[in-house]
PDB file with one MODEL, atoms N, CA, C and O in Angstrom:
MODEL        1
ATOM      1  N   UNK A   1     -12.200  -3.527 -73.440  1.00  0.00           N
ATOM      2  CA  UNK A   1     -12.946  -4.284 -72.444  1.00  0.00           C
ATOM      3  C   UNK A   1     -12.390  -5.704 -72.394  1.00  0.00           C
ATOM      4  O   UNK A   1     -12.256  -6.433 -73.376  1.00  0.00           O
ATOM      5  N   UNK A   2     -12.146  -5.948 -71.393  1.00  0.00           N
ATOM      6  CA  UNK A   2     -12.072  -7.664 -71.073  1.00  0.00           C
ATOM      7  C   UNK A   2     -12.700  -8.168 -70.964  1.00  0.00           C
ATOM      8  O   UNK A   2     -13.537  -7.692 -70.197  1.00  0.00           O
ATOM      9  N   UNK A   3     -13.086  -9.757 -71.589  1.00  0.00           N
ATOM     10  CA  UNK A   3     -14.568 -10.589 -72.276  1.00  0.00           C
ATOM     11  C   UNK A   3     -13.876 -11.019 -70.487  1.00  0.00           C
ATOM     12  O   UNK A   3     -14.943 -10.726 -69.947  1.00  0.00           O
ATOM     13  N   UNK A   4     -13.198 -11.346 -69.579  1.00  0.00           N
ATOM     14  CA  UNK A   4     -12.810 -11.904 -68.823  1.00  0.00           C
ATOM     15  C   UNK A   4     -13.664 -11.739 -67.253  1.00  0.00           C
ATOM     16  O   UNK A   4     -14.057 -12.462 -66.338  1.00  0.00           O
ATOM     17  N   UNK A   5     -13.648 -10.584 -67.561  1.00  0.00           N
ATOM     18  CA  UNK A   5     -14.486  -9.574 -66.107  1.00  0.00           C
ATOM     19  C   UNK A   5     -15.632  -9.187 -66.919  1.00  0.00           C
ATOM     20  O   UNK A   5     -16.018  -9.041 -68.079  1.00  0.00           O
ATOM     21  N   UNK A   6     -15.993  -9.092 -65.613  1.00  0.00           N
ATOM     22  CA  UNK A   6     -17.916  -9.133 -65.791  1.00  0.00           C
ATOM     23  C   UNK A   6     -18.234  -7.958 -64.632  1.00  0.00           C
ATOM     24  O   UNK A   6     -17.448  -7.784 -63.701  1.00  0.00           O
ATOM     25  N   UNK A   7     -19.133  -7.381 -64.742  1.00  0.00           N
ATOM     26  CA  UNK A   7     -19.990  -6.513 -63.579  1.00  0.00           C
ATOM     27  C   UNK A   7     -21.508  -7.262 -63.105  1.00  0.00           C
ATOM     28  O   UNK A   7     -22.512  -7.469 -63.787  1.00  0.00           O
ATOM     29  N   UNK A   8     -21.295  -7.495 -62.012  1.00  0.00           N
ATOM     30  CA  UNK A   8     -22.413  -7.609 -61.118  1.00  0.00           C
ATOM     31  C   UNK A   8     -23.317  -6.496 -60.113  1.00  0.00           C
ATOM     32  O   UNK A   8     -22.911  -5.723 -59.245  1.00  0.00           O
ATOM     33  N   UNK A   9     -24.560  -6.737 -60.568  1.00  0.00           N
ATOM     34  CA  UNK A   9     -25.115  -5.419 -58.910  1.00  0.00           C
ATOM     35  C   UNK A   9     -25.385  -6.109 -57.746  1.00  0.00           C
ATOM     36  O   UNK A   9     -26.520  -6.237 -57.286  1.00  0.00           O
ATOM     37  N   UNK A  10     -24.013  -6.721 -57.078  1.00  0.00           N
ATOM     38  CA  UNK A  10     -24.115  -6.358 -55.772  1.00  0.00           C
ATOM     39  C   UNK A  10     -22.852  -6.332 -55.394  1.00  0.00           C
ATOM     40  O   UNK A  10     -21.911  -6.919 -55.930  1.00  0.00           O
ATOM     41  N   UNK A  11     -22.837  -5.642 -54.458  1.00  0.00           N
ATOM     42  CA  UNK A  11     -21.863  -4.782 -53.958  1.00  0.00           C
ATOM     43  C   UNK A  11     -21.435  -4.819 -52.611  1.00  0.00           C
ATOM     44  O   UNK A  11     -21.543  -5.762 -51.826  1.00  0.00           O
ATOM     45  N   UNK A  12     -20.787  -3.362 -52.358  1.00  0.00           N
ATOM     46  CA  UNK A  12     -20.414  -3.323 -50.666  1.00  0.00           C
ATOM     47  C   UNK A  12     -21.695  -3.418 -49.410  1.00  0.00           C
ATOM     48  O   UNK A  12     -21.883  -3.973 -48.328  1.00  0.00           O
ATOM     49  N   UNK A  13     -22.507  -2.341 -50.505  1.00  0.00           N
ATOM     50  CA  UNK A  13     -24.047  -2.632 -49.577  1.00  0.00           C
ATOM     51  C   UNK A  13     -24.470  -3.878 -49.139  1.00  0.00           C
ATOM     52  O   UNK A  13     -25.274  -3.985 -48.213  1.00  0.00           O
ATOM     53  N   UNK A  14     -23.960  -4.909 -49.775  1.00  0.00           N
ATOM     54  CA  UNK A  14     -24.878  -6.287 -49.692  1.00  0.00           C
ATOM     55  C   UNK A  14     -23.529  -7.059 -48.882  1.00  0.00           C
ATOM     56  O   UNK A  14     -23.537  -8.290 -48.849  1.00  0.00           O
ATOM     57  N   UNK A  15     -22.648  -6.483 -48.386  1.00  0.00           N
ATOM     58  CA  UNK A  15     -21.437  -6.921 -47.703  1.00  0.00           C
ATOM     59  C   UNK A  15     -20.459  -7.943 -48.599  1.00  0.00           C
ATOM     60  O   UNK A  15     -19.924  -8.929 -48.091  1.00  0.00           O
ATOM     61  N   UNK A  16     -20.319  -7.614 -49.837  1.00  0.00           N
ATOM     62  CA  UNK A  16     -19.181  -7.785 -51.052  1.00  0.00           C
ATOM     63  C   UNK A  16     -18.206  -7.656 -50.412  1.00  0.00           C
ATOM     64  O   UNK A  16     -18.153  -6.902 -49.441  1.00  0.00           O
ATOM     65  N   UNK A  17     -17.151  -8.427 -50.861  1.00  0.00           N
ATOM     66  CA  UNK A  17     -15.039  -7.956 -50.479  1.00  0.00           C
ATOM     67  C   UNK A  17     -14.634  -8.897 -51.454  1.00  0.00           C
ATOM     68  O   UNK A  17     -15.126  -9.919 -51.932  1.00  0.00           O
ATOM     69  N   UNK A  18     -13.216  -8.021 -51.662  1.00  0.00           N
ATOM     70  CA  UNK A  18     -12.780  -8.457 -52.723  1.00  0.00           C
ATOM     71  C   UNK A  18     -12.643 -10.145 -52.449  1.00  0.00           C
ATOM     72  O   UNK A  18     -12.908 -10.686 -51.376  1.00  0.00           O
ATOM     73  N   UNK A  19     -12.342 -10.580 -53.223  1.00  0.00           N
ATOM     74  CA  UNK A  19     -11.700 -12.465 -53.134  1.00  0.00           C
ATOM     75  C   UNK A  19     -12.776 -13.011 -52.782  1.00  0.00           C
ATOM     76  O   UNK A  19     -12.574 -14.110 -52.266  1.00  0.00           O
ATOM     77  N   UNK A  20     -14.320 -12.580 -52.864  1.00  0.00           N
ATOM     78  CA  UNK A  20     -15.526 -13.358 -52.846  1.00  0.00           C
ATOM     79  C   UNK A  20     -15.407 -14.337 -53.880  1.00  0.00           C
ATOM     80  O   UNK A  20     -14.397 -14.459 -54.573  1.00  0.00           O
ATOM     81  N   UNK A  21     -16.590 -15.139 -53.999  1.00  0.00           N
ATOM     82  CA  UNK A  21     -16.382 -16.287 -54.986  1.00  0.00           C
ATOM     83  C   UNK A  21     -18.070 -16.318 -55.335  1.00  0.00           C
ATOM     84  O   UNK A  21     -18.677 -16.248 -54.267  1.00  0.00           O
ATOM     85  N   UNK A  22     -18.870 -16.391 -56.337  1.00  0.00           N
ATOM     86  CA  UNK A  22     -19.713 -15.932 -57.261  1.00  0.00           C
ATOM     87  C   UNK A  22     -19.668 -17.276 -58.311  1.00  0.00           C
ATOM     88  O   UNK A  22     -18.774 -17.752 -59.010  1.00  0.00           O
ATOM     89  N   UNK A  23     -21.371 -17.713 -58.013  1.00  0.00           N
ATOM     90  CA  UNK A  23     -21.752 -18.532 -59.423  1.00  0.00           C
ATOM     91  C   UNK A  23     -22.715 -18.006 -60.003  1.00  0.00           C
ATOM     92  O   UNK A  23     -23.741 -17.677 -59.409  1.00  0.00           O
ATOM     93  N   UNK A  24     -22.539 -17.862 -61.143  1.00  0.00           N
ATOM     94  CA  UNK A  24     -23.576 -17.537 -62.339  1.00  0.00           C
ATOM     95  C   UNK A  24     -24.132 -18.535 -63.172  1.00  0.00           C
ATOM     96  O   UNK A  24     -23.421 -19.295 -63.830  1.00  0.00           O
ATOM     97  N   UNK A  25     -25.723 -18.580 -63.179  1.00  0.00           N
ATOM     98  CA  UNK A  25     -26.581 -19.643 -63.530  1.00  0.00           C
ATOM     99  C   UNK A  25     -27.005 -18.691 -64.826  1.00  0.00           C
ATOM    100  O   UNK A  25     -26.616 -17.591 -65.218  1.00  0.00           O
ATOM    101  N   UNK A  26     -28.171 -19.819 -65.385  1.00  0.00           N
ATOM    102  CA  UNK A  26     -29.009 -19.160 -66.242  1.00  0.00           C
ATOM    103  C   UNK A  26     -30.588 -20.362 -65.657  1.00  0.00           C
ATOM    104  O   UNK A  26     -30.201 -21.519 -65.493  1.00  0.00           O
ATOM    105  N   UNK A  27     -31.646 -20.225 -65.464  1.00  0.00           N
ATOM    106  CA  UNK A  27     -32.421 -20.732 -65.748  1.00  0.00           C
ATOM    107  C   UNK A  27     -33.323 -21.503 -66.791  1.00  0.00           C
ATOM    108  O   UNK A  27     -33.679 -20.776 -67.719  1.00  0.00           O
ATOM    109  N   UNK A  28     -33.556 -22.171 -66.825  1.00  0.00           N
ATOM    110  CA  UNK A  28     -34.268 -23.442 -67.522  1.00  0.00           C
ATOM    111  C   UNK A  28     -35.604 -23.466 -67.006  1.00  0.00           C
ATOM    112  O   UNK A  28     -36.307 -22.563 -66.552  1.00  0.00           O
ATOM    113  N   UNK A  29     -35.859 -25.025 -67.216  1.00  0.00           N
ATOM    114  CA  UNK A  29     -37.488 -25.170 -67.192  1.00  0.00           C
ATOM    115  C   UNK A  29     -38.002 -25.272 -65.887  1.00  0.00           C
ATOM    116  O   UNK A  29     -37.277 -25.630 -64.958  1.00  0.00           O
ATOM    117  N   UNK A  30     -39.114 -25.008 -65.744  1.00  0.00           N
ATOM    118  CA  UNK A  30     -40.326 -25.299 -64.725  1.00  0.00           C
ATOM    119  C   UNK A  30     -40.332 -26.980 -64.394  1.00  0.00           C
ATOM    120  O   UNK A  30     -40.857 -27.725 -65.221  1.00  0.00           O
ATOM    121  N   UNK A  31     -39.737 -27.530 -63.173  1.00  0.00           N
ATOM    122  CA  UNK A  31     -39.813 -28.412 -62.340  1.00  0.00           C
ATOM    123  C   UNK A  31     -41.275 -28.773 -61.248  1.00  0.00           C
ATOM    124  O   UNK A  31     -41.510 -28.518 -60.067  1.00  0.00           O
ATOM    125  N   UNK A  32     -41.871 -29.321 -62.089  1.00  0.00           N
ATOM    126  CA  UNK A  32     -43.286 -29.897 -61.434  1.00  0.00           C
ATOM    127  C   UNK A  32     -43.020 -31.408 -60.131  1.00  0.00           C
ATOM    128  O   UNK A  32     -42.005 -32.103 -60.106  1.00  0.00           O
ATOM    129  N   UNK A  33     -43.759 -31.507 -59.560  1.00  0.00           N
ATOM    130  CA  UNK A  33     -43.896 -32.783 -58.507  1.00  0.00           C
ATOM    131  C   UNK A  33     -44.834 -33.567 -59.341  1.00  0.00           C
ATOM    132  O   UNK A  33     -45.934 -33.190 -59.748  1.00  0.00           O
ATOM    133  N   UNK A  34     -44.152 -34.914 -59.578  1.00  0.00           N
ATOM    134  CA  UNK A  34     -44.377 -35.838 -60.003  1.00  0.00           C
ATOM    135  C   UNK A  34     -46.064 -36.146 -59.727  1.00  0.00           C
ATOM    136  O   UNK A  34     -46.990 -36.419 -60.490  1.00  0.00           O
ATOM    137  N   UNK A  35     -45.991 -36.007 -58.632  1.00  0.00           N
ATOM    138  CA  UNK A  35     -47.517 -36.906 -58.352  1.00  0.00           C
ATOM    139  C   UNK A  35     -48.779 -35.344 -57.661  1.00  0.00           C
ATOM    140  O   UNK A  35     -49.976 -35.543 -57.454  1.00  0.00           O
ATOM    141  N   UNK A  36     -48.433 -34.647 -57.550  1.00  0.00           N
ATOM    142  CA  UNK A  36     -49.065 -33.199 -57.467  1.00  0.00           C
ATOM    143  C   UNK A  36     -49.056 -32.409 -58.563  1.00  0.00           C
ATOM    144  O   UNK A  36     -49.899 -31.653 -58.080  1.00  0.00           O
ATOM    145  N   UNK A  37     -48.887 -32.036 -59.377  1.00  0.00           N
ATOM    146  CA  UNK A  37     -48.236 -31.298 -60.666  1.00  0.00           C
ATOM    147  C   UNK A  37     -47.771 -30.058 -60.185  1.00  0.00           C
ATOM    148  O   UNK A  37     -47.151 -29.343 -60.972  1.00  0.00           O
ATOM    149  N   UNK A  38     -47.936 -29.731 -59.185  1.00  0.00           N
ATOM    150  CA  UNK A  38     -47.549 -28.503 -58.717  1.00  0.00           C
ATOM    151  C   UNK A  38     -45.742 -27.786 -58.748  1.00  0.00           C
ATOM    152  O   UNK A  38     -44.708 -28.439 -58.611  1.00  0.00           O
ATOM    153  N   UNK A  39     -45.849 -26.556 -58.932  1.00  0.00           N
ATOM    154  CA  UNK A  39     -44.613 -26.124 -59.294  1.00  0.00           C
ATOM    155  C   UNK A  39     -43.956 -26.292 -58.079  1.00  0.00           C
ATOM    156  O   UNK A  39     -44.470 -25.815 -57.067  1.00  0.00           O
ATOM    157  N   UNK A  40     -42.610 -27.060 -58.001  1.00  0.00           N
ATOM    158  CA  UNK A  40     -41.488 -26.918 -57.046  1.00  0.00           C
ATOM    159  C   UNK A  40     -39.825 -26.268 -57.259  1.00  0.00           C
ATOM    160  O   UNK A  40     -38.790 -26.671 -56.727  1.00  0.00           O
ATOM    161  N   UNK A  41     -40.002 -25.220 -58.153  1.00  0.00           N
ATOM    162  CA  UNK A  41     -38.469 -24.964 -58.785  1.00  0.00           C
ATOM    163  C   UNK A  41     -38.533 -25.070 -60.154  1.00  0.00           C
ATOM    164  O   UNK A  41     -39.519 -25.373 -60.826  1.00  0.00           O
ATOM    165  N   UNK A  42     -37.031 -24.710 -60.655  1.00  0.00           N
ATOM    166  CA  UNK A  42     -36.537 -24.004 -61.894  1.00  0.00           C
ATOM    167  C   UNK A  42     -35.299 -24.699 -61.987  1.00  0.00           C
ATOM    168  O   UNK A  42     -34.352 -24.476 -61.233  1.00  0.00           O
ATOM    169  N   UNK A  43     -35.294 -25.824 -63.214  1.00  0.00           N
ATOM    170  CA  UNK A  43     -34.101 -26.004 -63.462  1.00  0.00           C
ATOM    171  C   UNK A  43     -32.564 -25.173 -63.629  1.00  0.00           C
ATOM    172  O   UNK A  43     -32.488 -24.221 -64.406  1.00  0.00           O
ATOM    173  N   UNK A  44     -31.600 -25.540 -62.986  1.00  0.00           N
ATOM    174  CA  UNK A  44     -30.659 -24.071 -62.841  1.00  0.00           C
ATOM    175  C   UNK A  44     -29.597 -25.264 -64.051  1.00  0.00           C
ATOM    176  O   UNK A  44     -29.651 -26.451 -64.374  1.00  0.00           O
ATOM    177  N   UNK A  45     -28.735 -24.093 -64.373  1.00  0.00           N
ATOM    178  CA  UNK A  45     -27.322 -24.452 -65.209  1.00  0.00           C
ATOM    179  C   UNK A  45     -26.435 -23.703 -65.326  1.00  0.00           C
ATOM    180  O   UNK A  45     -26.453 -22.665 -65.987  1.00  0.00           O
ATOM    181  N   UNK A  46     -25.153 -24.327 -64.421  1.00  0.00           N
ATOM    182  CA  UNK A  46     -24.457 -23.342 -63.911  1.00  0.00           C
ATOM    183  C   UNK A  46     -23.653 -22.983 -64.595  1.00  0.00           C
ATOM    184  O   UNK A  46     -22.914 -23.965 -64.532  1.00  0.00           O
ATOM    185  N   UNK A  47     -22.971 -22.039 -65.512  1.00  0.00           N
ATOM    186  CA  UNK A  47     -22.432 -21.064 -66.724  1.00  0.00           C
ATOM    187  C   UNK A  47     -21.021 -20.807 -66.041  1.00  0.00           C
ATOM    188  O   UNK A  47     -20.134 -21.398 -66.655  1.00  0.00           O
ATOM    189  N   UNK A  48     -20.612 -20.165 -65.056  1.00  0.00           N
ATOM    190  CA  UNK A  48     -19.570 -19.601 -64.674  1.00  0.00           C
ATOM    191  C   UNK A  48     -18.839 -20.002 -63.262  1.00  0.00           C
ATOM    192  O   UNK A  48     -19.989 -20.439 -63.209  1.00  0.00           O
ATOM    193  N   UNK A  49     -18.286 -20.233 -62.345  1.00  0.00           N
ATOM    194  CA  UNK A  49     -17.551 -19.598 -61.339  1.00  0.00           C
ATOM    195  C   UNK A  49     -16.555 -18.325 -61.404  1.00  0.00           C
ATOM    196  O   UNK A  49     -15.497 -18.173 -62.014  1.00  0.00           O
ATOM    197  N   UNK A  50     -17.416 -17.309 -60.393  1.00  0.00           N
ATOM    198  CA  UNK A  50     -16.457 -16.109 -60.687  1.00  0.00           C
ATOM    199  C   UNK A  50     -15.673 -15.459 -59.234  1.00  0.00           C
ATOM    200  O   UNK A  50     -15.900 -15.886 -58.102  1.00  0.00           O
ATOM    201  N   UNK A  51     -14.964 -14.629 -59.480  1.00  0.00           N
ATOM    202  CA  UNK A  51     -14.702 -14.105 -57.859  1.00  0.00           C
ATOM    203  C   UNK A  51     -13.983 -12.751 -58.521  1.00  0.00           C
ATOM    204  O   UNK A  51     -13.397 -12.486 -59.570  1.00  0.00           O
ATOM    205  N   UNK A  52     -14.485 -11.828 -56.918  1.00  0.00           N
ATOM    206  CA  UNK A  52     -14.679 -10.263 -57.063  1.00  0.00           C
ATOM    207  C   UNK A  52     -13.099 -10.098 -56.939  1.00  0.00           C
ATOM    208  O   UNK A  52     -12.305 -10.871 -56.403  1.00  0.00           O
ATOM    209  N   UNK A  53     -12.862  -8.932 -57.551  1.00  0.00           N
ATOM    210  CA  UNK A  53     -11.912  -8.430 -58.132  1.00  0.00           C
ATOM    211  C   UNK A  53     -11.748  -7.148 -57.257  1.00  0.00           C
ATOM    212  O   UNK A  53     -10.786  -6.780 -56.583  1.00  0.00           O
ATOM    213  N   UNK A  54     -13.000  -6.562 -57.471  1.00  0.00           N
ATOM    214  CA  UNK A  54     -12.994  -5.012 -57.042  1.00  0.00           C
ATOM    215  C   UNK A  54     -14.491  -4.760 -56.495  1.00  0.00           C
ATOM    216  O   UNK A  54     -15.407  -5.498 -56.858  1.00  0.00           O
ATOM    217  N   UNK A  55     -14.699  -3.693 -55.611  1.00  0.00           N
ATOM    218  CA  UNK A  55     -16.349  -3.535 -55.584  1.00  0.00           C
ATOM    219  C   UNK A  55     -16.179  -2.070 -55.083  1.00  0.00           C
ATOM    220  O   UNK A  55     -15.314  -1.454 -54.461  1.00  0.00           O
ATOM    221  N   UNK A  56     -17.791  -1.693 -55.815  1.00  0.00           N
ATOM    222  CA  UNK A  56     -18.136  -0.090 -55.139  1.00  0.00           C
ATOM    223  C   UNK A  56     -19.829  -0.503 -54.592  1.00  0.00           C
ATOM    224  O   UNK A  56     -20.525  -1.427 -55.012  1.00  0.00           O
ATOM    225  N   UNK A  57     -20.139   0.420 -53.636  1.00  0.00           N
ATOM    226  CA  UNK A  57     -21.049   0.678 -53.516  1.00  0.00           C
ATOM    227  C   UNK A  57     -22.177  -0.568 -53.593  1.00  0.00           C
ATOM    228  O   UNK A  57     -22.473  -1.430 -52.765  1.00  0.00           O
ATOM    229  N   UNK A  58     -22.736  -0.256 -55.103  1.00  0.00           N
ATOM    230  CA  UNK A  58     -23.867  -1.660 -55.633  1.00  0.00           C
ATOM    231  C   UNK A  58     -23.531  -2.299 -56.350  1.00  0.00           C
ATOM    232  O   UNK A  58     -24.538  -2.807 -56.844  1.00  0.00           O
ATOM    233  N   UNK A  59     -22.196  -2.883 -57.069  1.00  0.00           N
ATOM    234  CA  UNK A  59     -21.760  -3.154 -57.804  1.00  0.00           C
ATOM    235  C   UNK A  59     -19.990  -3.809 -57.753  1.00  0.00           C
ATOM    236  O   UNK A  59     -19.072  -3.361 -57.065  1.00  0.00           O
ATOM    237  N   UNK A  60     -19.948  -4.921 -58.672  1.00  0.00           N
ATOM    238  CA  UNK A  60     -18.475  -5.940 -58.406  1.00  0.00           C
ATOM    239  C   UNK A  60     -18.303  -5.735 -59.091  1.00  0.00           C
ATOM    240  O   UNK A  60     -19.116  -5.375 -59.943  1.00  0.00           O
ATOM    241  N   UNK A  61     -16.779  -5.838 -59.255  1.00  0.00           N
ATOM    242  CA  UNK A  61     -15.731  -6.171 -60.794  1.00  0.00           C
ATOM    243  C   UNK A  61     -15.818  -7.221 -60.950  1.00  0.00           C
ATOM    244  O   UNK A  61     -16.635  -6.713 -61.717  1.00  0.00           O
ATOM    245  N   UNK A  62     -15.855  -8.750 -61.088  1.00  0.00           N
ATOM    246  CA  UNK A  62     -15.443 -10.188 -60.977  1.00  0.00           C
ATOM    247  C   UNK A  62     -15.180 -10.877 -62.384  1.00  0.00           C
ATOM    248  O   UNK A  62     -15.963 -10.885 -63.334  1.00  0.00           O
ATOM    249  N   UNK A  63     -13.999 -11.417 -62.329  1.00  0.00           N
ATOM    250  CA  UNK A  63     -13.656 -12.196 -63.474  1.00  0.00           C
ATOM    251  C   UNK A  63     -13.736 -13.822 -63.068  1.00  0.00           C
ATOM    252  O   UNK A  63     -13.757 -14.520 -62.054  1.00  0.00           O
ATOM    253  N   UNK A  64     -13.771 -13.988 -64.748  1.00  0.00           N
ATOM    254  CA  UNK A  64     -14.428 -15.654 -64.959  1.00  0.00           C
ATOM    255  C   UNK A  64     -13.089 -16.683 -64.130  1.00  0.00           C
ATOM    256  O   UNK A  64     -11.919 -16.565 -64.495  1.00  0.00           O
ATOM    257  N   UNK A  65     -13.367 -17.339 -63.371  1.00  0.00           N
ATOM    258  CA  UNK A  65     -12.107 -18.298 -63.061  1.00  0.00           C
ATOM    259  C   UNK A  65     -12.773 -20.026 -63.826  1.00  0.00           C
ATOM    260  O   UNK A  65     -11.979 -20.896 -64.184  1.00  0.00           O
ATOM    261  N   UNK A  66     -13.900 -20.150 -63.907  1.00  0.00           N
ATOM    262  CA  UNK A  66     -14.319 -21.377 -64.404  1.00  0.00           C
ATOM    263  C   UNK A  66     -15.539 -21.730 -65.093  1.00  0.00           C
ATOM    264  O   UNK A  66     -16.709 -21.680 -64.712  1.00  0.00           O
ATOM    265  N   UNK A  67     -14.936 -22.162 -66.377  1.00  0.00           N
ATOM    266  CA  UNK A  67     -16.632 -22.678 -66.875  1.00  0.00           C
ATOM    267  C   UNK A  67     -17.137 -23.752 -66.690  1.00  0.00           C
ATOM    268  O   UNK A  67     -16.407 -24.740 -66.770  1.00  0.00           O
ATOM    269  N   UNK A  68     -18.538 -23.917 -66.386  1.00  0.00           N
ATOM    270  CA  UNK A  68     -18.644 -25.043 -66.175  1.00  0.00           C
ATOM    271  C   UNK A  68     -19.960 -25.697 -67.067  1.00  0.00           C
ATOM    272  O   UNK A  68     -20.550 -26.765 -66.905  1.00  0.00           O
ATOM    273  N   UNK A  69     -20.199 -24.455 -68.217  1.00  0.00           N
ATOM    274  CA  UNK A  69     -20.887 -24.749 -69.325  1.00  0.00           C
ATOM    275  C   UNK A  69     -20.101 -24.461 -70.611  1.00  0.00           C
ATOM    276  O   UNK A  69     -18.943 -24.044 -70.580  1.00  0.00           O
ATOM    277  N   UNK A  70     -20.841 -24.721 -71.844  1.00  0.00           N
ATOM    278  CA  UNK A  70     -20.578 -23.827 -73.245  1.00  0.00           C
ATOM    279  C   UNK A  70     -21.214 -22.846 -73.504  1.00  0.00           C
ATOM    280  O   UNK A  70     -20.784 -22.133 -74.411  1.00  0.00           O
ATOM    281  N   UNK A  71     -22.482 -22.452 -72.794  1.00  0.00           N
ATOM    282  CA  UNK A  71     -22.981 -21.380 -72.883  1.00  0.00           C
ATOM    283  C   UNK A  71     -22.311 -20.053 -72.170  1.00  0.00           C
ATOM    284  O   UNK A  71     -21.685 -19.982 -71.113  1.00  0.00           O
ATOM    285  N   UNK A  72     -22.634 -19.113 -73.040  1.00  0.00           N
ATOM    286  CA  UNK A  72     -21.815 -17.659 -72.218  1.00  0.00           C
ATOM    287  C   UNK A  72     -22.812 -16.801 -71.386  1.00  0.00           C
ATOM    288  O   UNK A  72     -23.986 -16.677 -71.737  1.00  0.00           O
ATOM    289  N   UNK A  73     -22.349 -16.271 -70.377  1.00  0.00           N
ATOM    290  CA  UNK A  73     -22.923 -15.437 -69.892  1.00  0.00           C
ATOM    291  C   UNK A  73     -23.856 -14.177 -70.557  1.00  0.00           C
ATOM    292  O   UNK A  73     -23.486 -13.718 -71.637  1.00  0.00           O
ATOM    293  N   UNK A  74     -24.814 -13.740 -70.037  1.00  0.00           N
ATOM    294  CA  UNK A  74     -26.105 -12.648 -70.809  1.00  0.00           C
ATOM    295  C   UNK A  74     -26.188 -11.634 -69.498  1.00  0.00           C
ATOM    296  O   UNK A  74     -25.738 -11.838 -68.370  1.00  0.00           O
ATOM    297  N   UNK A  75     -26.880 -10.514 -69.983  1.00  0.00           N
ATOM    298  CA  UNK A  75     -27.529  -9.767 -69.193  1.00  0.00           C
ATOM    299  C   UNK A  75     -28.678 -10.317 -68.705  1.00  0.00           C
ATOM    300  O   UNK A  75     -29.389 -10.739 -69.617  1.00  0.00           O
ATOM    301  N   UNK A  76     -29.208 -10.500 -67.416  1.00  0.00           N
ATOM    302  CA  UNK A  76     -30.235 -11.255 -67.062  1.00  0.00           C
ATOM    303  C   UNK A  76     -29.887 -12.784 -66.510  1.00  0.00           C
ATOM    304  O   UNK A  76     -30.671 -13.657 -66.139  1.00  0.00           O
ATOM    305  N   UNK A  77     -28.578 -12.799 -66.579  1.00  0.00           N
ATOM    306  CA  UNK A  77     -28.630 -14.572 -65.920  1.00  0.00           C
ATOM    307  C   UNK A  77     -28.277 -13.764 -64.679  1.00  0.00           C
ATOM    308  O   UNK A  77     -28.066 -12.559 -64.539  1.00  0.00           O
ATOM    309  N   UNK A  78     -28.273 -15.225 -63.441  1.00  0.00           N
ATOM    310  CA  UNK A  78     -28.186 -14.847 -62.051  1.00  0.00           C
ATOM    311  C   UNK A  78     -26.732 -15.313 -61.473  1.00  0.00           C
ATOM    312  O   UNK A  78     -25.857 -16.013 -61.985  1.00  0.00           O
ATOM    313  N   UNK A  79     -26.809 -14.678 -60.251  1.00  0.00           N
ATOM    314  CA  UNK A  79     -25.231 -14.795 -59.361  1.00  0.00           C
ATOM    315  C   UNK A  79     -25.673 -15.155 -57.969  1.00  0.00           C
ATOM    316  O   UNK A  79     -26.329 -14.217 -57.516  1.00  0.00           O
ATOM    317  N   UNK A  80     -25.599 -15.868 -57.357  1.00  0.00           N
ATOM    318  CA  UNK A  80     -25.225 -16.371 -56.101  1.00  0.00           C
ATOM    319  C   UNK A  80     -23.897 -16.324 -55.367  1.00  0.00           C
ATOM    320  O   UNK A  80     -22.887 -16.414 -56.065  1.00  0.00           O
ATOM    321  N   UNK A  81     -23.740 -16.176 -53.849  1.00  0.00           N
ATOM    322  CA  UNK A  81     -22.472 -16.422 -53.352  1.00  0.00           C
ATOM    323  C   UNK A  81     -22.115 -17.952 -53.623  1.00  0.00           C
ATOM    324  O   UNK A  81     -22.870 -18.878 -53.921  1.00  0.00           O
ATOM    325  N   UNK A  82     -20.903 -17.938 -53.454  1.00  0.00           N
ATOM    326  CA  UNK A  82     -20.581 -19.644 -52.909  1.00  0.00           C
ATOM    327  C   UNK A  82     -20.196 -19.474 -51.383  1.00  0.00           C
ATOM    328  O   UNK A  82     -19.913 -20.461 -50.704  1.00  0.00           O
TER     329      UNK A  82
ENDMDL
END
C-alpha cells in the first residue's frame, strides 16, 4: 500500500474526473458568536491537499500533493472540492 494515496467516497456519481483537486480537513471546536452565544460553525484545519488519480463509481484514488499540517490523515476526517 502507498501511505501516499488515499481513498475517498466520492466518485463518478458525484461528477469526480481524474486531475480533480481535494482538501482534507479534520474538525475542531465549536465556534460560538461573541455576543449571542449561539453556535455559528466548527473550527476547520486543513491536513492535506489532494488530487484524484483514478475514480469508480462512489469512490477516488487521490494522492497527497501537500501538507499543510503535522497531523495525518484518519478515517472520518472530511474532503471538499477546491
Amino acid at each position: 500500500v502507498d501511505p501516499s494515496q488515499v481513498l475517498i467516497d466520492i466518485g463518478e456519481e458525484q461528477g469526480v474526473k481524474n486531475g480533480d483537486s481535494f482538501v482534507a480537513f479534520t474538525v475542531g471546536d465549536e465556534i460560538l458568536h461573541p455576543a449571542t452565544g449561539k453556535h455559528i460553525g466548527w473550527k476547520k484545519e486543513i491536513l492535506q491537499e489532494l488530487k484524484v488519480v483514478s475514480t469508480e463509481k462512489t469512490m477516488s484514488n487521490v494522492v497527497k500533493i501537500r501538507s499543510q499540517s503535522t497531523k495525518q490523515l484518519n478515517p472520518g476526517d472530511f474532503v471538499i472540492s477546491r
